[in-house]
C-alpha positions, 0 to 999 in steps of 0.5 A: 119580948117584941109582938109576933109578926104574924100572930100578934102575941108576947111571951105570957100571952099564951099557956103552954097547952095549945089547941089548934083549929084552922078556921079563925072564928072556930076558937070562940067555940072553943072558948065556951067551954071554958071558966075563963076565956080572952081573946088576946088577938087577931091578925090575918087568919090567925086568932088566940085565945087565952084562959083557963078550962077545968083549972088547966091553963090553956090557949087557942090558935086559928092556923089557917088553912095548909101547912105553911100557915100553921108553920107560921103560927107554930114558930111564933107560938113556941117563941112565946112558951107554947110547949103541947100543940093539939090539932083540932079540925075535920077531916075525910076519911078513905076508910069505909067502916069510918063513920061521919061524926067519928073521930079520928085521932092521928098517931102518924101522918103522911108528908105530902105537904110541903112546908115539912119538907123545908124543915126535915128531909122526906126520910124523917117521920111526922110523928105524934107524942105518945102522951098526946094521943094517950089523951086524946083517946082518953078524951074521946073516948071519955066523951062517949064519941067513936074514935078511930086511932091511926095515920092521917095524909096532910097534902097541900091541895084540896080539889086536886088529886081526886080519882076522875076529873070534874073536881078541879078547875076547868075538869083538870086532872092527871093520870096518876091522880086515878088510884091516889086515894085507893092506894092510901086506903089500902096503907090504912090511911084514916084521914085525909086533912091538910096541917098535922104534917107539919105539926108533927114534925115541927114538934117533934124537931124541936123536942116539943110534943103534939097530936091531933084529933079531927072530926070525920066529914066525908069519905073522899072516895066516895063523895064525887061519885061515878061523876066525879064532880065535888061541891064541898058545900053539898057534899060535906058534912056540915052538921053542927054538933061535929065541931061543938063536939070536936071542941070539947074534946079538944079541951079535955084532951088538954085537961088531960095533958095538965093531969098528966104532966102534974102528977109526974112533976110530983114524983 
């Protein structure tokens, strides 16, 4: 098969089990963890990992940040004989009893990005496989994390839509952006992030499978205050352990899956 366009990957390069951060520098983190790790390659904002954790054979792709990088990313992967996608990033939350270092594991997901529209009309669901989040909760629950099962909202944008101006340029802001996050919190929307959308539909079109697990940063109802105004910098949870945490959850979530998918091919 010729090399991906973007990821810069052949068929063979990558295992059928795939964790899936945004950030390209994050796959080394993951690679940690396990027994063998190769960095297979590196284009744009898209990284991949390939080796082996715990006897699974596993992968790790930066998607960049949005869904119209992960639709990229997640077309050349399935070309190349990925089959399970895992989500791995942070979120915020719009829950108050949700903690940050929790972590949240996505069954569902509200479709306000675009890229999944161009696949799928808004009526069809962003829906995660039922054998995903079975281990992924297995996984971090296993690991001794708190962990909040439910339905995240993957949007496009990350300064716009905040209740009160000074988060966007220039104190920009429309009316309709002042109860925004009060009314997902009242639909018991757990997170708030930016790609599993996508990945839910994507998967779930093509007959594949996929889930996500992000590790709780902020509660983006409270973070700007009565100002309004948001300096991610400051604001955000940047503690380092969340993601050395996130990763390896990540990894026994795949481990998990392979387990899983072994025993049943035995019966």
């Amino acid at each position: 098969m010729l090399e991906q366009y973007h990821l810069k990957i052949h068929k063979g390069d990558v295992a059928p089990y795939v964790l899936l951060p945004g950030d390209p520098g994050r796959g080394k983190t993951v690679a940690q963890y396990w027994d063998k790790a190769e960095l297979v390659a590196s284009n744009r904002e898209y990284t991949t990992y390939t080796g082996v954790y715990k006897g699974t054979p596993i992968s790790c792709t930066s998607t960049g940040i949005g869904c119209p990088s992960t639709s990229i990313a997640m077309e050349e992967l399935a070309r190349c004989g990925a089959t399970t996608f895992l989500r791995i990033g942070t979120c915020g939350t719009f829950q108050d009893y949700v903690k940050n270092g929790d972590m949240a594991v996505f069954d569902s997901a509200v479709r306000l990005d675009g890229a999944s529209h161009l696949y799928a009309p808004p009526e069809f669901p962003a829906v995660a496989s039922h054998d995903v989040v079975s281990a992924c909760m297995k996984a971090v629950e296993g690991l001794g994390l708190t962990a909040h099962l439910g339905t995240t909202r993957s949007a496009d944008t990350f300064y716009a839509r905040h209740a009160k101006p000074g988060s966007s340029f220039n104190n920009y802001w429309q009316s309709s952006w002042a109860h925004h996050f009060d009314d997902l919190k009242r639909m018991n929307v757990i997170a708030a992030e930016m790609e599993a959308s996508v990945i839910f539909v994507l998967s779930r079109v093509w007959g594949l499978r996929a889930g996500g697990i992000s590790v709780v940063m902020d509660n983006v109802c409270k973070v700007a205050g009565e100002s309004g105004q948001f300096d991610p910098q400051k604001d955000i949870d940047h503690s380092a352990d969340y993601i050395e945490q996130l990763s390896l959850a990540g990894c026994e979530a795949i481990r998990i899956l392979h387990e899983m998918d072994s025993k049943k091919q035995e019966v």
